[in-house]
C-alpha positions in Angstrom: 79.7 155.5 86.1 81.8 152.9 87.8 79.7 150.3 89.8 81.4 146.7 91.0 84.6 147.3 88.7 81.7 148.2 85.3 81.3 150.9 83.5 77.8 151.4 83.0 75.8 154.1 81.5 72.1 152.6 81.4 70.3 151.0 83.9 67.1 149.0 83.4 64.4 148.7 86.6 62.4 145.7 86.6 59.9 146.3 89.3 60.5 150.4 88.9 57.3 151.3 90.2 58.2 149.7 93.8 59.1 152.3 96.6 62.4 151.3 97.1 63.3 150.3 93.3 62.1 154.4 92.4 64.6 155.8 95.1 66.9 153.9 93.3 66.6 154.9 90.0 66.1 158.8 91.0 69.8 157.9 92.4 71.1 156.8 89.2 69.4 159.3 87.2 70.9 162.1 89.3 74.2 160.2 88.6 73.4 161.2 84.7 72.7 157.4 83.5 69.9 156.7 81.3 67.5 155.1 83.5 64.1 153.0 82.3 62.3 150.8 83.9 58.8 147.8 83.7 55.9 148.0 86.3 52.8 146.2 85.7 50.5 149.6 86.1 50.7 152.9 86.5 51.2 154.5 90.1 51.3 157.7 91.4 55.2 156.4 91.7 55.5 155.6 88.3 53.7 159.5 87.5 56.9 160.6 89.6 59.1 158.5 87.5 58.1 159.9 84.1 57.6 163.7 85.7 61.5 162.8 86.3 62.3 162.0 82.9 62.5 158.7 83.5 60.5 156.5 81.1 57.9 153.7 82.5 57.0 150.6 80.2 53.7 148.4 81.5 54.6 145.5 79.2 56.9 142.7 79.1 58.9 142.6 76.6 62.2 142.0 75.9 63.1 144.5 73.4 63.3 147.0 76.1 66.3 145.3 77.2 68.3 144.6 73.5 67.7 148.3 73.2 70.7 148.9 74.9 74.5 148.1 74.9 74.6 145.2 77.2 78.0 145.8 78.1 77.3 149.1 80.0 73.8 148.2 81.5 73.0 147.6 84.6 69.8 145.4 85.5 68.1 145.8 88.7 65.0 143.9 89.8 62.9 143.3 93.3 62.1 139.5 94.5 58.3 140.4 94.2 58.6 140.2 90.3 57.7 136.5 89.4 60.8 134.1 88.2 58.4 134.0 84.7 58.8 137.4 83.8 60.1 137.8 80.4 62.2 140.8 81.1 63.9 138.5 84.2 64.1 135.4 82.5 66.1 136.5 79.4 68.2 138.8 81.8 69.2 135.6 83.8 69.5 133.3 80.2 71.7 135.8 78.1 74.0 136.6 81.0 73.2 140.3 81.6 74.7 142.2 84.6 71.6 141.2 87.3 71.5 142.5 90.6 68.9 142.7 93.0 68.0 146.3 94.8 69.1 145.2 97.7 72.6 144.3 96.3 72.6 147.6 94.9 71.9 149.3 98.0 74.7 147.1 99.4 77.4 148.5 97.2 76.6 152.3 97.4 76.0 152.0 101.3 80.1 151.3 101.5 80.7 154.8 100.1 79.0 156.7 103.2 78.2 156.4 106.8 75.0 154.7 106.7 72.0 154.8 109.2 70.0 151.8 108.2 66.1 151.9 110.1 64.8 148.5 110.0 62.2 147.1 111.9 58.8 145.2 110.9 57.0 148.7 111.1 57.9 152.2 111.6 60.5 152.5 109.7 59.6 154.5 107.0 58.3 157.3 109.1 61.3 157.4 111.4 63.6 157.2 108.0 61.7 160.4 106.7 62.0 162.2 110.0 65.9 161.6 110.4 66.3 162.7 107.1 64.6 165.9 107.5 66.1 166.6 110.9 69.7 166.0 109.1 68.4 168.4 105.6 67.2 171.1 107.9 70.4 171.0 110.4 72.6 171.0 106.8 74.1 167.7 107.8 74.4 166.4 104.0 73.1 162.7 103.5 71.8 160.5 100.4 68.7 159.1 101.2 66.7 156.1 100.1 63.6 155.7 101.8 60.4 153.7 101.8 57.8 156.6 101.3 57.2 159.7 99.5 58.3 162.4 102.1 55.5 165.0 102.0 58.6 168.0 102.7 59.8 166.8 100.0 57.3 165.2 97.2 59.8 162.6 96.2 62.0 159.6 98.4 65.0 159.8 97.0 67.1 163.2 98.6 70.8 163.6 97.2 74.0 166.3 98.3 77.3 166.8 97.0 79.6 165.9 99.2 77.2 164.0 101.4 78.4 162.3 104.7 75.9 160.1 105.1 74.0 157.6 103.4 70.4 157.3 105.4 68.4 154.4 104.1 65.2 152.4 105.0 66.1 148.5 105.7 63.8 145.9 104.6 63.8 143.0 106.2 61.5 140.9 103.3 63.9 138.4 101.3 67.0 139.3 104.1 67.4 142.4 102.0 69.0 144.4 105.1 71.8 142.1 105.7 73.1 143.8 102.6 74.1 147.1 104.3 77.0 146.1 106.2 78.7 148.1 108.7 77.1 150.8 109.6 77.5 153.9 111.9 73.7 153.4 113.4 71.5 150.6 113.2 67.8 151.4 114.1 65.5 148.7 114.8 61.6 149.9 115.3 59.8 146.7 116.2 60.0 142.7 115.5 56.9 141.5 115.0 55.9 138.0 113.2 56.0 138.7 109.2 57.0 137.7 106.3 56.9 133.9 107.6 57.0 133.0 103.8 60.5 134.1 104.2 61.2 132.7 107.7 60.2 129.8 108.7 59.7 130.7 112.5 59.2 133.7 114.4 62.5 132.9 116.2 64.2 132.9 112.5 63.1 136.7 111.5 64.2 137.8 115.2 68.2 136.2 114.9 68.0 137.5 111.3 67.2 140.9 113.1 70.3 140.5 115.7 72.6 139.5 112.7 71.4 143.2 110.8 71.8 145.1 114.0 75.1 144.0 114.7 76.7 144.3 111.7 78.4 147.7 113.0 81.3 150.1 112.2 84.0 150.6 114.8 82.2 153.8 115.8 78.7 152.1 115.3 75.8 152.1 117.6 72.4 149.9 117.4 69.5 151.7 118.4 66.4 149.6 119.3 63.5 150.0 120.5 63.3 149.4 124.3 60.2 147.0 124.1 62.4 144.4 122.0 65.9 145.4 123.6 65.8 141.9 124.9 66.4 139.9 121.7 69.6 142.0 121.2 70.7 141.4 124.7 73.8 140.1 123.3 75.3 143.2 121.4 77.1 145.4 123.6 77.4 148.9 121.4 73.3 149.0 121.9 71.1 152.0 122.9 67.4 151.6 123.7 64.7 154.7 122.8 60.6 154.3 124.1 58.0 156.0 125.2 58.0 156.5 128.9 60.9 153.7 128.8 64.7 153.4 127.4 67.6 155.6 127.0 66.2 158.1 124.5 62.5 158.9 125.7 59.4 160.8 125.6 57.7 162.4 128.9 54.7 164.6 129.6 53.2 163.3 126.2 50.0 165.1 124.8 48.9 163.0 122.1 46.3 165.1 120.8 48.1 167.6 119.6 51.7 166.1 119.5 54.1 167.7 122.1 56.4 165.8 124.5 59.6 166.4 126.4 62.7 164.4 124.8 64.8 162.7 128.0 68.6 160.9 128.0 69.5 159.4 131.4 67.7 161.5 133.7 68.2 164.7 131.8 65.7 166.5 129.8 66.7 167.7 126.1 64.6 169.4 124.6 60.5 170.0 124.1 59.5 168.8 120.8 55.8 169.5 118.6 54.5 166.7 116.1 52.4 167.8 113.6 51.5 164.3 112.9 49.5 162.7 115.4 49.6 159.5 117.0 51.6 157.4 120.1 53.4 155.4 117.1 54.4 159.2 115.6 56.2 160.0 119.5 57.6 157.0 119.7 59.0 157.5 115.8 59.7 160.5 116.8 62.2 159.5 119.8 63.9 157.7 117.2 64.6 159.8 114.9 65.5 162.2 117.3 68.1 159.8 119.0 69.8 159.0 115.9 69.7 163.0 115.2 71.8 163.4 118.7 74.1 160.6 118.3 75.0 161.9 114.8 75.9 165.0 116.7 73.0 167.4 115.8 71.9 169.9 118.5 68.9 169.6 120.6 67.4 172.9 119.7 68.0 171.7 115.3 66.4 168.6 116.3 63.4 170.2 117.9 62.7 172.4 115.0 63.0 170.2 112.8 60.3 167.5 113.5 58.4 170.8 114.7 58.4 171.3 110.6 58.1 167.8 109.7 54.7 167.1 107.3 54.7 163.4 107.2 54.1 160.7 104.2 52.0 159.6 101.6 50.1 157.2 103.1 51.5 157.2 106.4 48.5 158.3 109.0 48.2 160.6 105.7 45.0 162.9 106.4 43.5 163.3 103.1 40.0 165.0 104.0 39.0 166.7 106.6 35.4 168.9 106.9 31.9 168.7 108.3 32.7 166.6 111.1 34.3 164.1 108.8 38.1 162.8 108.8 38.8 160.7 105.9 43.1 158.8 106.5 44.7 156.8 104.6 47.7 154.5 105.8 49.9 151.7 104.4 49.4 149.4 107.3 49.2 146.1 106.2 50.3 143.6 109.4 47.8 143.5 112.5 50.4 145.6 114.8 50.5 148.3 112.4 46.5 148.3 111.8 46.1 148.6 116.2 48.9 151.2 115.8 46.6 153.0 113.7 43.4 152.4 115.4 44.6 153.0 119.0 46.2 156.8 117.1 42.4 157.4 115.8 41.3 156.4 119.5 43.3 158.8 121.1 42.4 161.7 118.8 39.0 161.7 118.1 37.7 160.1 120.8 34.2 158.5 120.8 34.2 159.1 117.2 32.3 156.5 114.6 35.4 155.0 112.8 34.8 153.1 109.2 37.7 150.8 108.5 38.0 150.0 104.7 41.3 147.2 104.4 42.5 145.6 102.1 44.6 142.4 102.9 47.8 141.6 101.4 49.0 138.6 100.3 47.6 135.1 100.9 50.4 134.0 102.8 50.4 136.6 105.2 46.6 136.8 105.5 46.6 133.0 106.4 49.7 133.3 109.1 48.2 136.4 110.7 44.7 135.7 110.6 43.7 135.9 114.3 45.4 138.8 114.9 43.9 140.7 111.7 40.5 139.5 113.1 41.5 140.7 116.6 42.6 144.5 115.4 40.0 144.9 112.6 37.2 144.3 115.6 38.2 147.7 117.1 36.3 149.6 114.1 32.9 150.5 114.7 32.1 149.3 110.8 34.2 147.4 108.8 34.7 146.7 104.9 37.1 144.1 103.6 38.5 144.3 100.2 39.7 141.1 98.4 43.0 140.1 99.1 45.9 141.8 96.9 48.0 138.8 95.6 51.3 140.8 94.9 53.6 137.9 94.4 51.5 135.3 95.2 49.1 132.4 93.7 45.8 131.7 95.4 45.9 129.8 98.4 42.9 127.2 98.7 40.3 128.5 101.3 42.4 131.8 102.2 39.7 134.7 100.9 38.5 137.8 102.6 35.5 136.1 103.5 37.3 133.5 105.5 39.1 136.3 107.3 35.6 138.5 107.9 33.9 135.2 109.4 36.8 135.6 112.1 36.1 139.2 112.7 34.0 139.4 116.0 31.9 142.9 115.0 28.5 143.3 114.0 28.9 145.5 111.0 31.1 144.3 108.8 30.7 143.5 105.1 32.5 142.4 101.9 32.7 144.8 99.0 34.4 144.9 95.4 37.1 147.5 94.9 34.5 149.0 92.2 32.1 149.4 94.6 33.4 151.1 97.6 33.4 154.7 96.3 29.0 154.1 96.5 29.7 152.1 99.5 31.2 155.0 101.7 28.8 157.8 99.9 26.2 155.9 101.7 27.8 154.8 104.9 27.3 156.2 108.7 31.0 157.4 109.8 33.2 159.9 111.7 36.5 158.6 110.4 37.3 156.5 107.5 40.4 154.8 107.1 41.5 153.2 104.1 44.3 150.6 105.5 46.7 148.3 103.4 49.9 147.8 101.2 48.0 146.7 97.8 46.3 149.0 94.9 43.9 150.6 97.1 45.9 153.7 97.1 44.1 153.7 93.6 40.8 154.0 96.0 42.4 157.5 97.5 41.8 159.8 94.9 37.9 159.0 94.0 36.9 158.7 97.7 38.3 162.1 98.4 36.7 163.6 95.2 33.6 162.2 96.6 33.8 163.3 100.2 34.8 166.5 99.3 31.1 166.9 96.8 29.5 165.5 99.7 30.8 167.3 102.7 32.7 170.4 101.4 
């Protein structure tokens, strides 16, 4: 395969077992490359990998790397593996060809017609919806995107032929400013993250502009109308809401998922969710928008997010019996935690609601704290898991303790990871969410087994 002017025929993951780095190699596999990767434990991503064919190391070690013809191998690696990784480190000392995914991602977004969905949340839902409006209207698209699409088990989807290249844009490290010129450029919400990265709120929301505009003659930005003011400036821009924008929903029943699709004054369509939630409408209207503007008809577009299931662990109902719901979701920032909450609100209302999180990272715990105390005091019972590191050393005084003192609820506690399956056995609940973007996806499994003895 030819990639920046090199042959290559292997390509080595470092960081495999991330959700964008596994779209990735699925991509090069179906290319016919031999394709291995590192991660530091297994995942049910890495389980994917392997059932791909694709082998999965868990240790460092640089013999994985000599095994190859360094001439025609390809390196790829995430910024959340540490600069001290053996794997990196001799990669960068002995001149191998090093790129990071979101170069990658760069380079193969120039062969297509890309739709890049960015935003600080909601953009891995609304990249799984658009790609299964397009797969069911047979518009052909590659597609990289952030979660496993539950249509689909996998989220990587590849045609002959294809059109389009439909990816999920992350905004951590810059990464989006990568994919350059595109045919639609989605932007779901700018909220304050990653402030590791930027050093002001202002910062992230310019970077934002700068990834919006980067258009193709043809191009069209597509935000979402309650941040259409920071992109004021570009002038090929189309706004999508709830209740509000160019694209929008009407007549919403949240319960069970139906609202009317408007343009302008003019109603298109009546469109079903079977996933639940405001955040899912307003996804929704995204998707749909992009769906219209790529030319798709109304009535495809309708019946396809009429048959659209969802994704692992977004709003992701995993039990449901006895009067018990049991959700998992990968929220992880203090907007997408309410987002949640207010979904659960709206459904199952006056319902007992058990929030189990888990924070992640120091760095955002710290910057985010009061509004992580403000959201998590909207359960009824609360657990806090220790903070997942990721990337990250300790910060001095930044624990789950610190951010629980901050919480403004009555019953709330601190528990280990190993203890939470007892925990929830023996605790009072309607609905239980597990919420966050660490290991506690690792918690899924055993809590299900054990709701299901309990309330089956």
């Amino acid at each position: 395969m030819r990639f920046e002017n090199k042959n290559i025929d292997f390509v080595y993951f470092i960081g495999i077992g991330g959700i964008g780095m596994s779209a990735l190699a699925l991509y090069f596999k179906r290319m016919g490359l031999d394709v291995r990767g590192y991660d530091r434990v297994p995942s049910r991503v890495t389980d994917m990998l392997q059932s791909k064919g694709i082998e999965v190391y868990f240790d460092e070690d640089e013999t994985h790397l000599t095994r190859f013809d360094k001439d025609r191998l390809l390196v790829v690696y995430t910024p959340a593996i540490p600069d001290e990784h053996k794997e990196l480190s001799m990669a960068r000392r002995d001149g191998y060809f090093l790129k990071k995914r979101s170069e990658v991602l760069g380079v193969l977004s120039q062969k297509y017609k890309t739709i890049a969905i960015g935003g600080t949340h909601g953009k891995t839902t609304v990249t799984s919806m658009v790609a299964h409006v397009f797969k069911s209207a047979g518009k052909k698209a590659v597609v990289f995107s952030g979660g496993i699409m539950a249509n689909y088990d996998t989220n990587f989807l590849y045609e002959d032929d294809a059109e389009y290249m439909i990816v999920e844009a992350d905004e951590y490290d810059r990464s989006f400013l990568q994919l350059k010129e595109n045919f639609i450029n989605v932007v779901t919400a700018v909220d304050a993250d990653h402030l590791d990265i930027y050093s002001t709120y202002d910062e992230l929301k310019s970077t934002f502009v700068k990834f919006a505009s980067s258009l193709s003659e043809d191009g069209v930005a597509l935000v979402n109308a309650k941040v259409k003011d920071f992109f004021a400036g570009i002038d090929r821009k189309v706004t999508y809401g709830v209740g509000m924008g160019d694209f929008y929903a009407e007549n919403v029943e949240y319960k069970n998922g139906r609202f009317e699709l408007w343009r302008d004054g003019e109603k298109l369509t009546q469109i079903s969710l079977n996933v639940r939630g405001r955040h899912n409408v307003e996804n929704a209207v995204a998707a749909a928008s992009v769906a219209y503007l790529s030319g798709i008809e109304t009535s495809k577009i309708a019946n396809a997010l009429n048959t659209f299931k969802g994704n692992w662990r977004r709003f992701e109902v995993i039990f449901s019996g006895k009067g018990k719901v049991y959700i998992d979701d990968y929220a992880h920032h203090p907007e997408e935690i309410k987002a949640v909450l207010d979904s659960v609100r709206q459904i199952w209302q006056g319902a007992k609601v058990l929030v189990v999180f888990q924070p992640h990272l120091y760095s955002r715990t710290r910057d985010l704290a009061r509004g992580f105390a403000e959201v998590l005091a909207m359960a009824d019972d609360l657990v806090l898991l220790p903070i997942y590191p990721a990337r990250e050393k300790p910060i001095e005084g930044i624990t789950s303790a610190w951010l629980l003192d901050m919480v403004e609820l009555e019953k709330k506690h601190l528990v280990e990871k190993a203890e939470l399956v007892d925990f929830v056995e023996k605790a009072d609940f309607d609905v239980l969410l597990t919420l966050g973007a660490g290991d506690i996806d690792r918690l899924v499994k055993p809590l299900a087994e054990m709701l299901k003895q309990k309330y089956s």
